[in-house]
N, CA, C and O atoms as a GROMACS GRO file, in nm:
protein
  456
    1UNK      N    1  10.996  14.621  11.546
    1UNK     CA    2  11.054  14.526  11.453
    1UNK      C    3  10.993  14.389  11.481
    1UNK      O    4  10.993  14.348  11.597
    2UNK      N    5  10.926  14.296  11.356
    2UNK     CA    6  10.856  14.196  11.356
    2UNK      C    7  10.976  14.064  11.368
    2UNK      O    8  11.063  14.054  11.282
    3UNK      N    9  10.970  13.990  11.455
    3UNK     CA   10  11.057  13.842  11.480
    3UNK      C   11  11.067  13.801  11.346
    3UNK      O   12  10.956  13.830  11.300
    4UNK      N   13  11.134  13.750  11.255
    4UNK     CA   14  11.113  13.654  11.148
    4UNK      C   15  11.100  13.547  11.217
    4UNK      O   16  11.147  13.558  11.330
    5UNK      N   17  11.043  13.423  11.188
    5UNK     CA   18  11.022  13.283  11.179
    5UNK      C   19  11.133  13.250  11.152
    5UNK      O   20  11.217  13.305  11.081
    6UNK      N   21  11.136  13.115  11.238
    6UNK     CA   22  11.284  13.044  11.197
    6UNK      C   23  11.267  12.942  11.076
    6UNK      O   24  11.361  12.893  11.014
    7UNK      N   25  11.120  12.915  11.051
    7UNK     CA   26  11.095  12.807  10.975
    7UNK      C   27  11.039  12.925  10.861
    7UNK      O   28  11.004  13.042  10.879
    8UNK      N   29  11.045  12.846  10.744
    8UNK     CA   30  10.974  12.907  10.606
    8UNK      C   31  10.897  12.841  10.576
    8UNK      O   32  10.938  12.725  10.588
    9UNK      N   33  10.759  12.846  10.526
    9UNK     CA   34  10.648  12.780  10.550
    9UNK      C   35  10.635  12.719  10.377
    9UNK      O   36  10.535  12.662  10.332
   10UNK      N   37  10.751  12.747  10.308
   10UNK     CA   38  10.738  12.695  10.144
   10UNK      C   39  10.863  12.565  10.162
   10UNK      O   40  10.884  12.494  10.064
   11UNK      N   41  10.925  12.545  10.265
   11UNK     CA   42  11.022  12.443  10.267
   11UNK      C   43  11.030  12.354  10.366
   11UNK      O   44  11.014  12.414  10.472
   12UNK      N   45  11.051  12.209  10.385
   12UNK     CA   46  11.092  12.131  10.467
   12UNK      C   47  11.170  12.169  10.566
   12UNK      O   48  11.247  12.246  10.508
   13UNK      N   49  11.204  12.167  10.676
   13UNK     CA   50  11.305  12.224  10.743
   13UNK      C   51  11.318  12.086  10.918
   13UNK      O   52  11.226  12.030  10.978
   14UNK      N   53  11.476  12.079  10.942
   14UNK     CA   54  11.428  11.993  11.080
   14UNK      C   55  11.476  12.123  11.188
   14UNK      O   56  11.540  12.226  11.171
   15UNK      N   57  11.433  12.084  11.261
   15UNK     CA   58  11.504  12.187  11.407
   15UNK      C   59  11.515  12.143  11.552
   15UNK      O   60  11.400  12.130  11.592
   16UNK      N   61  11.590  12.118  11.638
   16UNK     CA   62  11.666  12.072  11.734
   16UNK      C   63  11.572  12.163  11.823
   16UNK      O   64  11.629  12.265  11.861
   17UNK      N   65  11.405  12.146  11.878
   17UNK     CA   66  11.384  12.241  12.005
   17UNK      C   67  11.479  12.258  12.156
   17UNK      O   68  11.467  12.358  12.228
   18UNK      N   69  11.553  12.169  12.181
   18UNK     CA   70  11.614  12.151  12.289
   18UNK      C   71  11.767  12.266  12.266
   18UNK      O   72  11.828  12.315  12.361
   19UNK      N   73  11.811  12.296  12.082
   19UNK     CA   74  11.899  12.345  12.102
   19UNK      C   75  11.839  12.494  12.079
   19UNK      O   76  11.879  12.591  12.143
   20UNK      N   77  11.736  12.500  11.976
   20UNK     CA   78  11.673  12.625  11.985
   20UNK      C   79  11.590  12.746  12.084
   20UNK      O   80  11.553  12.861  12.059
   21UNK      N   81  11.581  12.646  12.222
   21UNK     CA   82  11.508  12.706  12.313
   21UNK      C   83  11.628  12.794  12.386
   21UNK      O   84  11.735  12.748  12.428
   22UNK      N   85  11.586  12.932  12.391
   22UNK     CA   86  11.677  13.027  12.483
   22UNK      C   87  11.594  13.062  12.634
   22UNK      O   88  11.473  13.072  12.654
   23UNK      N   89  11.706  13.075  12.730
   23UNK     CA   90  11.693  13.100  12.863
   23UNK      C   91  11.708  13.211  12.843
   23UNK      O   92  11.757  13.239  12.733
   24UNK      N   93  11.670  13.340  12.952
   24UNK     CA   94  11.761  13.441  13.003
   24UNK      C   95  11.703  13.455  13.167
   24UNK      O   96  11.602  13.414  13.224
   25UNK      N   97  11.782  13.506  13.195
   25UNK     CA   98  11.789  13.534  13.362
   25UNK      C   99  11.661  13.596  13.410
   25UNK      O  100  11.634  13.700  13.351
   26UNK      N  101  11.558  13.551  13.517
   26UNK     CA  102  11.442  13.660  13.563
   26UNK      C  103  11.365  13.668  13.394
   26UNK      O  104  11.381  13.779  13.342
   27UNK      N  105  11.306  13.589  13.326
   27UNK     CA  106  11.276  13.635  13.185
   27UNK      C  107  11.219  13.535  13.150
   27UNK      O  108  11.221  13.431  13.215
   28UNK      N  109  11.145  13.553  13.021
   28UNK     CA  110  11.080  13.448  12.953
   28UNK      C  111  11.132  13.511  12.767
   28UNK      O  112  11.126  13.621  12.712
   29UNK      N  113  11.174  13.386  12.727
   29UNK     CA  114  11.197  13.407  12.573
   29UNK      C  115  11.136  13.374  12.497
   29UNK      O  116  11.125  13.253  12.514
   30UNK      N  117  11.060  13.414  12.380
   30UNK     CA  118  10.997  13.339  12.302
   30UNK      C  119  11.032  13.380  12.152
   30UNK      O  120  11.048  13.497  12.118
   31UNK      N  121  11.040  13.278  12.073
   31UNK     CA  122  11.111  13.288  11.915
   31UNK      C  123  11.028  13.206  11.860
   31UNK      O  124  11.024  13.089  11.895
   32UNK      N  125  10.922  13.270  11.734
   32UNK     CA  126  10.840  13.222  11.655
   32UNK      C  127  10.888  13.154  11.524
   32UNK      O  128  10.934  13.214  11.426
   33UNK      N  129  10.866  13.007  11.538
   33UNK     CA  130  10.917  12.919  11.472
   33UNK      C  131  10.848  12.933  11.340
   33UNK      O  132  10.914  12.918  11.238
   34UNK      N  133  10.725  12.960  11.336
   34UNK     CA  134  10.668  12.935  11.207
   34UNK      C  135  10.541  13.027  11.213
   34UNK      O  136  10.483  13.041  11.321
   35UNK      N  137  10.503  13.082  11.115
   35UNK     CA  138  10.423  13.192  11.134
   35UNK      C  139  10.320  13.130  10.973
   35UNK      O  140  10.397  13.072  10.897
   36UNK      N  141  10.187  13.133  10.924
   36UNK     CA  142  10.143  13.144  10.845
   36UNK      C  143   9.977  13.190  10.876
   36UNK      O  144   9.924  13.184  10.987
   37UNK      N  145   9.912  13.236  10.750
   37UNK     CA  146   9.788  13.290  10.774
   37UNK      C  147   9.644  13.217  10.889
   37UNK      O  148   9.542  13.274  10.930
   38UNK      N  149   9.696  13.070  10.913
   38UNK     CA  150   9.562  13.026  11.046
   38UNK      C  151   9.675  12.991  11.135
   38UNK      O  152   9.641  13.018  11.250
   39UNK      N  153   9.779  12.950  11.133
   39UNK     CA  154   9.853  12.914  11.254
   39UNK      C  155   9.952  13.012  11.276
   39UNK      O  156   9.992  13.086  11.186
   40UNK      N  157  10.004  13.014  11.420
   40UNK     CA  158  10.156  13.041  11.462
   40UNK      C  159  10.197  12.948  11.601
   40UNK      O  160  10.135  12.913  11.701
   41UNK      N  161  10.339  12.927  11.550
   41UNK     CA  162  10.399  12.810  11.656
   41UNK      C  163  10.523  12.892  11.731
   41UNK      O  164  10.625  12.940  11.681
   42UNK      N  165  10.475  12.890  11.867
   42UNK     CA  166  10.621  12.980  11.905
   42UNK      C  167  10.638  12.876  12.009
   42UNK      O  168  10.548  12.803  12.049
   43UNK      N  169  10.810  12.877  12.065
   43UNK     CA  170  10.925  12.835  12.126
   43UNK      C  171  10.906  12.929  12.255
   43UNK      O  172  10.870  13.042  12.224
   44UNK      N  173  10.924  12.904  12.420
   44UNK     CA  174  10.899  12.948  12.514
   44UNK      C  175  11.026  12.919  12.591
   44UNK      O  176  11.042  12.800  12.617
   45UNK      N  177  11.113  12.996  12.631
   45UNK     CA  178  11.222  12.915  12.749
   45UNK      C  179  11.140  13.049  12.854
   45UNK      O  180  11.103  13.157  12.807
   46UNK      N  181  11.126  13.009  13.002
   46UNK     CA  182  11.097  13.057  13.099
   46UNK      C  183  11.173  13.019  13.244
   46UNK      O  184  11.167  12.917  13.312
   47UNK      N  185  11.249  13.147  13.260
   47UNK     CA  186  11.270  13.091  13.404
   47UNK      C  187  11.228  13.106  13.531
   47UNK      O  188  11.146  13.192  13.562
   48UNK      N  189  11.279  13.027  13.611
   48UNK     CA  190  11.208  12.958  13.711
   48UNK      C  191  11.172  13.114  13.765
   48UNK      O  192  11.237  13.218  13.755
   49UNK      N  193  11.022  13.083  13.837
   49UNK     CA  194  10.927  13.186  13.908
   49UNK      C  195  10.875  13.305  13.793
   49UNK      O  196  10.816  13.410  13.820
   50UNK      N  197  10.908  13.266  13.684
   50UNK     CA  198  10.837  13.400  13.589
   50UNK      C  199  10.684  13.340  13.566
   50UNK      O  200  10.629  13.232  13.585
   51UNK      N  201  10.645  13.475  13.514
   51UNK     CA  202  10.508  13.399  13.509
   51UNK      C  203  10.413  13.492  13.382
   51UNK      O  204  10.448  13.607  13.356
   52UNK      N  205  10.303  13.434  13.316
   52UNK     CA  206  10.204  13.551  13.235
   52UNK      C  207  10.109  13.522  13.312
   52UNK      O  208  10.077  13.409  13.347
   53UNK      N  209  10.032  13.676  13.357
   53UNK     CA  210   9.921  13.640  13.478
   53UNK      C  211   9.818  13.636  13.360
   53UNK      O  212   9.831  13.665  13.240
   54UNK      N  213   9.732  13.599  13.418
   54UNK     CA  214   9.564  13.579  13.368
   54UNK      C  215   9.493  13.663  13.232
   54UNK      O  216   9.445  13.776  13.243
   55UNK      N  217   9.497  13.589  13.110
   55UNK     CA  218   9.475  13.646  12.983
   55UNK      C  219   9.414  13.586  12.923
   55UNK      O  220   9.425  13.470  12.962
   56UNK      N  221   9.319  13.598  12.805
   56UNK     CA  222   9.281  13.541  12.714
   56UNK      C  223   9.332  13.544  12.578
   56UNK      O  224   9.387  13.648  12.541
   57UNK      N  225   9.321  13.438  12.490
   57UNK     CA  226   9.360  13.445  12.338
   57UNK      C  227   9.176  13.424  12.216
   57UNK      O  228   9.072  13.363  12.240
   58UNK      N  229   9.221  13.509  12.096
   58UNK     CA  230   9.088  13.485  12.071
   58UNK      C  231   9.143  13.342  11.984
   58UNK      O  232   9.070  13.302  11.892
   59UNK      N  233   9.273  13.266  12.014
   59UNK     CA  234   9.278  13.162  11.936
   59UNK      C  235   9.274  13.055  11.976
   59UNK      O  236   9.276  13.067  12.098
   60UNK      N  237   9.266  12.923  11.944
   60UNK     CA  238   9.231  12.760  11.988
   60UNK      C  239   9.391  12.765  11.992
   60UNK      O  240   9.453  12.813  11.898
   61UNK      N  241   9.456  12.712  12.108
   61UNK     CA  242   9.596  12.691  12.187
   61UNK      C  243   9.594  12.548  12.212
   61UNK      O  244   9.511  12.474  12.265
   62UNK      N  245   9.740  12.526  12.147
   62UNK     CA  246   9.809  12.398  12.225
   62UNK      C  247   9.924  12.388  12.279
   62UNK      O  248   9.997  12.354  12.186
   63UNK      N  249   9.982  12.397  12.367
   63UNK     CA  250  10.076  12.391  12.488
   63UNK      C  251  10.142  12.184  12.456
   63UNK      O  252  10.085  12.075  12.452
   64UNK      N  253  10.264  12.227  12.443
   64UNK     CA  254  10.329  12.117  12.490
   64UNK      C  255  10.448  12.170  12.570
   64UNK      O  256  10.518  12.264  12.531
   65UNK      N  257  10.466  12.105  12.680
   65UNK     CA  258  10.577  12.130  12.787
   65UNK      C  259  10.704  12.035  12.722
   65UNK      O  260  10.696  11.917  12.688
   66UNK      N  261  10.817  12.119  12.716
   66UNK     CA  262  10.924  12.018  12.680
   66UNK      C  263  11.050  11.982  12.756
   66UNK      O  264  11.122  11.883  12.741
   67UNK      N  265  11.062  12.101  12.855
   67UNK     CA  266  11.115  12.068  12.966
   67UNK      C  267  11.107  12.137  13.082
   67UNK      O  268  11.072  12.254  13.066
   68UNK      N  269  11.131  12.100  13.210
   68UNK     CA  270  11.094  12.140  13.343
   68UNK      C  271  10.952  12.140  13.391
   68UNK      O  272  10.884  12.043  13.360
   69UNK      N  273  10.912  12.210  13.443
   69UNK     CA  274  10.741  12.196  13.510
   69UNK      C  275  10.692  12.352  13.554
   69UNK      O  276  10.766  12.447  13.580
   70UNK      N  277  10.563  12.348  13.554
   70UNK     CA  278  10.520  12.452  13.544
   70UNK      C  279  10.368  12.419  13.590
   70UNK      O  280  10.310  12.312  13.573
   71UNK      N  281  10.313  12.544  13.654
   71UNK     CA  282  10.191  12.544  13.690
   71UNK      C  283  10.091  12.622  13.580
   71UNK      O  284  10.134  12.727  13.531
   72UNK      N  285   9.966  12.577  13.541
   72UNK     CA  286   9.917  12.635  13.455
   72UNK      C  287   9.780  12.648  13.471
   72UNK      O  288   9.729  12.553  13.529
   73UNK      N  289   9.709  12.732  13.440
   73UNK     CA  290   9.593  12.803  13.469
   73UNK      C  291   9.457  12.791  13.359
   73UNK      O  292   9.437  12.876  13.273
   74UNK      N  293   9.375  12.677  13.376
   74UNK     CA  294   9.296  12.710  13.251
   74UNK      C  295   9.142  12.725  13.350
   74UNK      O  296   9.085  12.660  13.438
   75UNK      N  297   9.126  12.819  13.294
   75UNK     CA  298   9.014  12.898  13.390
   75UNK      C  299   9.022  12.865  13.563
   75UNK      O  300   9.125  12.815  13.607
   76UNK      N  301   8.952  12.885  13.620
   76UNK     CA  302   9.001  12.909  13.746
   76UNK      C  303   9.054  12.763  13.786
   76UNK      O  304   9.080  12.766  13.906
   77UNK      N  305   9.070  12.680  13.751
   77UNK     CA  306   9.139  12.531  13.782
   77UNK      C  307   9.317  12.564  13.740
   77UNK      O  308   9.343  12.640  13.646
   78UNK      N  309   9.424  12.499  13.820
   78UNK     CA  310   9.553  12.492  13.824
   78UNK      C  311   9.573  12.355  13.780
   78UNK      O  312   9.491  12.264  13.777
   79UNK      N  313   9.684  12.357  13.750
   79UNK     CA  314   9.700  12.214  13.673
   79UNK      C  315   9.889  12.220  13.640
   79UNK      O  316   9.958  12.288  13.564
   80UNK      N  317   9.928  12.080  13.767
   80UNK     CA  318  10.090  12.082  13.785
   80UNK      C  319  10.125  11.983  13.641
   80UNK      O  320  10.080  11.873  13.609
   81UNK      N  321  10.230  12.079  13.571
   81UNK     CA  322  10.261  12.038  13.434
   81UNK      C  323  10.426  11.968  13.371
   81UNK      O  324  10.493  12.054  13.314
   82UNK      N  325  10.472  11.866  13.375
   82UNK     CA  326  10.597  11.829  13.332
   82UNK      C  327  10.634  11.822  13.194
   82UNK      O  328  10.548  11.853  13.112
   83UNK      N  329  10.777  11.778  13.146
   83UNK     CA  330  10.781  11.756  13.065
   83UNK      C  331  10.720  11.660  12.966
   83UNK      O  332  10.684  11.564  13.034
   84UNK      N  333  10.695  11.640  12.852
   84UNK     CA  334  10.609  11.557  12.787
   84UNK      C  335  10.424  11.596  12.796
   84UNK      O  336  10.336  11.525  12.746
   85UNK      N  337  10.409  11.692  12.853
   85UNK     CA  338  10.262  11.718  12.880
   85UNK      C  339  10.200  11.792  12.764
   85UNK      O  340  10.268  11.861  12.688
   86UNK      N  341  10.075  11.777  12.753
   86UNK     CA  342  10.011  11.878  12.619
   86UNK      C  343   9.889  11.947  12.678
   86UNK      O  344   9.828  11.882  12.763
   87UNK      N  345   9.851  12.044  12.654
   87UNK     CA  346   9.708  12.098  12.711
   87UNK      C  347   9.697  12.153  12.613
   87UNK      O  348   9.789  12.204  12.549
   88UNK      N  349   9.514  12.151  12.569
   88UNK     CA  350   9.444  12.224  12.445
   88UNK      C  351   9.314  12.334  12.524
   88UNK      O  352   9.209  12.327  12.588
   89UNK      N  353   9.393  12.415  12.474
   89UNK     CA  354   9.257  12.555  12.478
   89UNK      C  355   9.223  12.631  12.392
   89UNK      O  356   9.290  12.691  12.308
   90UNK      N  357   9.046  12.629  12.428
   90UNK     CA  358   8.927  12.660  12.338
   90UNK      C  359   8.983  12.826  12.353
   90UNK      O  360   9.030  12.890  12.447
   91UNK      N  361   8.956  12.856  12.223
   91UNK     CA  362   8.918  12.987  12.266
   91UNK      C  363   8.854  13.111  12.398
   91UNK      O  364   8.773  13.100  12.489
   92UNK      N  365   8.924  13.205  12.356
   92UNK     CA  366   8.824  13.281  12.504
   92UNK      C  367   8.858  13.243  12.640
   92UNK      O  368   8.815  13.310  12.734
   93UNK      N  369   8.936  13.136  12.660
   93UNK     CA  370   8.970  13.074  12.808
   93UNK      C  371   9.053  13.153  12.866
   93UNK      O  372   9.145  13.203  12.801
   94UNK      N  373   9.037  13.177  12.986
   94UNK     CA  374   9.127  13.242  13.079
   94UNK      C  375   9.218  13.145  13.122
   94UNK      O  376   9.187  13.039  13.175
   95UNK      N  377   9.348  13.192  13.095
   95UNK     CA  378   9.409  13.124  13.133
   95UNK      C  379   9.569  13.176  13.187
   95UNK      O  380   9.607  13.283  13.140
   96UNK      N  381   9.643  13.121  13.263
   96UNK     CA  382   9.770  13.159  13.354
   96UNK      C  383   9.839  13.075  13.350
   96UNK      O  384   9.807  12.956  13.346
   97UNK      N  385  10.022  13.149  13.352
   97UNK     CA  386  10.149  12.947  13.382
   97UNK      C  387  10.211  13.063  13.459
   97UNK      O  388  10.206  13.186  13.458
   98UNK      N  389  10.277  12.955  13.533
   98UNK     CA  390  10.422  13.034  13.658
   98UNK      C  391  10.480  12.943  13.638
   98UNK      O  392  10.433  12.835  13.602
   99UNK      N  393  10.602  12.971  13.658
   99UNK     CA  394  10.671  12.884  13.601
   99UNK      C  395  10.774  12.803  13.755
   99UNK      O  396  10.876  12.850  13.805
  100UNK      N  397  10.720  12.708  13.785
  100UNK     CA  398  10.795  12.609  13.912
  100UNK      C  399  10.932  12.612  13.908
  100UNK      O  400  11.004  12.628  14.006
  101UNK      N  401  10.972  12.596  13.790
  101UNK     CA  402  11.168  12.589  13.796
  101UNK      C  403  11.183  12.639  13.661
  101UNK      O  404  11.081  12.674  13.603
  102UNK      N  405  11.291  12.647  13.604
  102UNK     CA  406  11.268  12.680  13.458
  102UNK      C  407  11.224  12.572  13.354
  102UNK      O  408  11.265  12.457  13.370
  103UNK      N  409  11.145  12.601  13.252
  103UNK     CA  410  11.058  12.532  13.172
  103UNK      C  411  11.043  12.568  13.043
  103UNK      O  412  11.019  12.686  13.018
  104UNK      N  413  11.055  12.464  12.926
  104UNK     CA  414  11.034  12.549  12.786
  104UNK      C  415  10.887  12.487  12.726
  104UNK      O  416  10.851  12.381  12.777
  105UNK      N  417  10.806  12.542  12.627
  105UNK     CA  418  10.686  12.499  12.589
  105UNK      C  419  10.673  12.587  12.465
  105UNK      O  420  10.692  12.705  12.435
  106UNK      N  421  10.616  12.432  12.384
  106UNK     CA  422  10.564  12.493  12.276
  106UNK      C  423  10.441  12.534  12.238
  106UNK      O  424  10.364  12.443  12.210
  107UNK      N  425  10.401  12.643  12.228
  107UNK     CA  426  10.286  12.670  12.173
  107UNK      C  427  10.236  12.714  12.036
  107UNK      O  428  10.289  12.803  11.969
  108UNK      N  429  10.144  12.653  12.005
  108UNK     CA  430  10.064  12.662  11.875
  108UNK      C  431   9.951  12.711  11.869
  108UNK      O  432   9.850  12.670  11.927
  109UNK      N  433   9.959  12.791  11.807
  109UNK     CA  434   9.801  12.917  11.797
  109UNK      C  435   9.719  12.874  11.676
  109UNK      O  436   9.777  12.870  11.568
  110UNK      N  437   9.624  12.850  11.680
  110UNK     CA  438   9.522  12.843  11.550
  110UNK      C  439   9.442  12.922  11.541
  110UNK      O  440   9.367  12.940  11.636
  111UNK      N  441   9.428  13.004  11.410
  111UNK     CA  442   9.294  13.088  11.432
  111UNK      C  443   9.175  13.032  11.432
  111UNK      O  444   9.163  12.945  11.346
  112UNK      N  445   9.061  13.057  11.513
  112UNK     CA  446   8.933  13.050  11.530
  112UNK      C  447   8.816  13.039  11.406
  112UNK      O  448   8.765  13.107  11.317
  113UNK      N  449   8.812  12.943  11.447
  113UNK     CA  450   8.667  12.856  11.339
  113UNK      C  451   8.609  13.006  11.305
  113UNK      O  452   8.611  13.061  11.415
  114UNK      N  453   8.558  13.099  11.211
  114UNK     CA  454   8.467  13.218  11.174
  114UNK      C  455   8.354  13.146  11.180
  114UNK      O  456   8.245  13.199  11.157
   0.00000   0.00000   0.00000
């Protein structure tokens, strides 16, 4: 079963990330806010010590941290991350987060220049 989007991509809409971000215990949540044919924007709550080990996307990524801190991985370099932070990745990058305490982040996927 496919997530619906919380947002509809034919209407204005506001949304509260701080009230929309879900925790769960030992877990990472993620709820796709907006979905359309070059982008998708998903919502991340992670708690503390979870982690996605070492992966690539074939899409151009932007990471904004919105709360707590987190360690993050863009190719073999680490990089200690707080709230208010943004990181952009190219395609193809290897990349890793663990999560220091619990932490929510938004990420935005773009598809790749053809």
């Amino acid at each position: 079963m496919s997530e619906q989007p919380l947002v509809k991509t034919d209407v204005g809409q506001v949304l509260n990330l701080a009230q929309e971000t879900q925790f769960a215990p030992n877990g990472i949540v993620s709820r796709t806010l907006l979905k359309g044919p070059n982008v998708r924007v998903i919502l991340f709550g992670f708690a503390q010590g979870q982690e996605l080990t070492e992966h690539t996307s074939p899409h151009r990524a932007l990471v904004q941290i919105l709360s707590g801190e987190c360690e993050f991985a863009l190719g073999p370099e680490w990089h200690k991350l707080k709230a208010g932070d943004w990181l952009h990745m190219p395609p193809n990058l290897p990349h890793a987060v663990r999560a220091t305490q619990a932490f929510s982040m938004l990420l935005t996927l773009i598809k790749a220049e053809a």
